[in-house]
BAVEXVO-676310 format. One record per residue (C-alpha): residue number from 1; chain; z negated, x, y; residue in three letters. Coordinates in nm, 4 decimals, padded with zeros to 6 digits, m for minus. Last residue first. Layout:
# BAVEXVO-676310
num, chaine, pz, px, py, residu
NUM, A, Z, X, Y, Ala
...
END
This chain:
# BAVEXVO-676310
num, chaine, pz, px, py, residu
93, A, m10.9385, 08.7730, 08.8926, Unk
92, A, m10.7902, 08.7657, 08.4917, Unk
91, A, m11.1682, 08.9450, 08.3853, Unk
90, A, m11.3687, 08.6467, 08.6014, Unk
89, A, m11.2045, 08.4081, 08.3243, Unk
88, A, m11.3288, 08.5466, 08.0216, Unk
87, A, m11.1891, 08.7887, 07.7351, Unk
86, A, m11.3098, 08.8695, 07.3773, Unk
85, A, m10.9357, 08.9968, 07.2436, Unk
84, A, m10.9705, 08.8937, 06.8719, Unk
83, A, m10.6509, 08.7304, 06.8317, Unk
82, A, m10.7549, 08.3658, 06.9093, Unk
81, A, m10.9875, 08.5185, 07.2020, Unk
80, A, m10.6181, 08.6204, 07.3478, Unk
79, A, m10.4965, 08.2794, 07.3498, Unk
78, A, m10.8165, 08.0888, 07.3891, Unk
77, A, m10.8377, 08.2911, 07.7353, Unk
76, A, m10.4625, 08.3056, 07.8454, Unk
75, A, m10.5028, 07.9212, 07.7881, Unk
74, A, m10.8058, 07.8674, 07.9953, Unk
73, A, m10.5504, 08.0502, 08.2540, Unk
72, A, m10.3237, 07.8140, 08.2247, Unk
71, A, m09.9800, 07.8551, 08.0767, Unk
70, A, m09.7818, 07.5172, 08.1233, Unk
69, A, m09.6053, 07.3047, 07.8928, Unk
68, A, m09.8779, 07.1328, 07.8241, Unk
67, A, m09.9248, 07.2272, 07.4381, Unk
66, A, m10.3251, 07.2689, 07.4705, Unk
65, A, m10.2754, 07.6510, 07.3071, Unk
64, A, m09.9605, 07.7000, 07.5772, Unk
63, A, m09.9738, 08.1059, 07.5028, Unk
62, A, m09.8783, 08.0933, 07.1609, Unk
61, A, m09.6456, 07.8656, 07.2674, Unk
60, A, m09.4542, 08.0994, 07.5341, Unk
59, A, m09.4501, 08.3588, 07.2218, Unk
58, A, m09.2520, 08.1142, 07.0182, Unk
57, A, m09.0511, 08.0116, 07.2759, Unk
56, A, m08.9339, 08.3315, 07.3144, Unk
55, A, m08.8780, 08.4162, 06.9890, Unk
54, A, m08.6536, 08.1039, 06.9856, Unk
53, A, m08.4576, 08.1961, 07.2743, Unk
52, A, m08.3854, 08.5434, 07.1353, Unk
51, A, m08.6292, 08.8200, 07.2034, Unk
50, A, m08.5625, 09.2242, 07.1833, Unk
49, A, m08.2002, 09.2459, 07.3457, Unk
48, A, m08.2397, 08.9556, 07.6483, Unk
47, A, m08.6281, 09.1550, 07.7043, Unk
46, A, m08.4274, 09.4527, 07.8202, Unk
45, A, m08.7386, 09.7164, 07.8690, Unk
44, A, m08.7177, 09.9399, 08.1879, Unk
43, A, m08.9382, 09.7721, 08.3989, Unk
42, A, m09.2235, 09.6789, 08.1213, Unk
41, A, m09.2162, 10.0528, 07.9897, Unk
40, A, m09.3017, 10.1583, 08.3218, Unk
39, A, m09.5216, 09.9242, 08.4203, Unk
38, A, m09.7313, 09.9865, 08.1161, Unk
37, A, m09.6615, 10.3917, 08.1770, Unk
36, A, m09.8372, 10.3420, 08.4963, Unk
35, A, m09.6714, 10.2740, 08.8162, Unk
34, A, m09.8409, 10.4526, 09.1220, Unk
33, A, m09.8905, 10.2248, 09.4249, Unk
32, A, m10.2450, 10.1033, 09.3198, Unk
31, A, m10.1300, 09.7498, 09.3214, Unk
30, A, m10.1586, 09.6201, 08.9536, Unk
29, A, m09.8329, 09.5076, 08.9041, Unk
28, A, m09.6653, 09.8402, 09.0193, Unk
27, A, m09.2966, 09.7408, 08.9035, Unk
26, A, m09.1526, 09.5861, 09.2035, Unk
25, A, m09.3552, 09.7590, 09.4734, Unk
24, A, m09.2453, 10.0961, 09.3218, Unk
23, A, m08.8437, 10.0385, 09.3549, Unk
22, A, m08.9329, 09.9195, 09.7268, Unk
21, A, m09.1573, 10.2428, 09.8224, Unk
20, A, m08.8558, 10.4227, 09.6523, Unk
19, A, m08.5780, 10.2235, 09.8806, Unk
18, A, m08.7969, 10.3426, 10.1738, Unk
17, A, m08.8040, 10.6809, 10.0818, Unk
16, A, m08.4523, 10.7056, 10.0538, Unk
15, A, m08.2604, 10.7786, 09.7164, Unk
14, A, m08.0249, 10.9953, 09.6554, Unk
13, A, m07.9530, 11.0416, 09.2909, Unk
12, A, m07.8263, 11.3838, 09.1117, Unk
11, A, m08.0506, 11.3617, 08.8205, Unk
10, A, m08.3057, 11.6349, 08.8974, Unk
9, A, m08.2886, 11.4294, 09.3159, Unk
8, A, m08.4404, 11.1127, 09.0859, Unk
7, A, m08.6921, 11.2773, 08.8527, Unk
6, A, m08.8045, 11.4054, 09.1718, Unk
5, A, m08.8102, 11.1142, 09.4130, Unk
4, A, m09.0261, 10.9449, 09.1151, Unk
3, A, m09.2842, 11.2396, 09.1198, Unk
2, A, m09.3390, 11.2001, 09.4929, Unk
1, A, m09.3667, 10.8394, 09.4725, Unk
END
């Protein structure tokens, strides 16, 4: 937080502390109230200019392997064993 508050005041913004805590709840998806570079990279990247519709259904597929319209977490696991990623169930708890 301290390093965020910062990079902030260098470029001339005022932020509160409580607006920071909020900023880093957002983007710290694993909980340990520091945001990685993953986090980083994953709040600042504009999806709508990478992926069109259809890349984006394509990815969302890759991801439904039983084709239910719904990702499941059996499906995160066939997904990313299809690629080579040895994964289980207890490691997405």
């Amino acid at each position: 937080m301290d390093e965020l508050k910062q990079a902030m005041t260098e470029c001339n913004m005022e932020i509160s502390d409580v607006q920071l805590e909020q900023i880093i709840d957002e983007v710290d998806y694993l909980g340990n109230k520091k945001i990685n570079y993953t986090e980083f990279l994953m709040a600042t990247l504009d999806v709508h200019a990478l992926l069109d519709s259809q890349k984006l259904v394509a990815i969302f597929n890759q991801f439904d392997t039983d084709g239910s319209g719904y990702i499941t977490r059996d499906n995160i696991v066939a997904a990313m064993n299809k690629i080579g990623r040895d994964i289980n169930q207890q490691e997405l708890d």
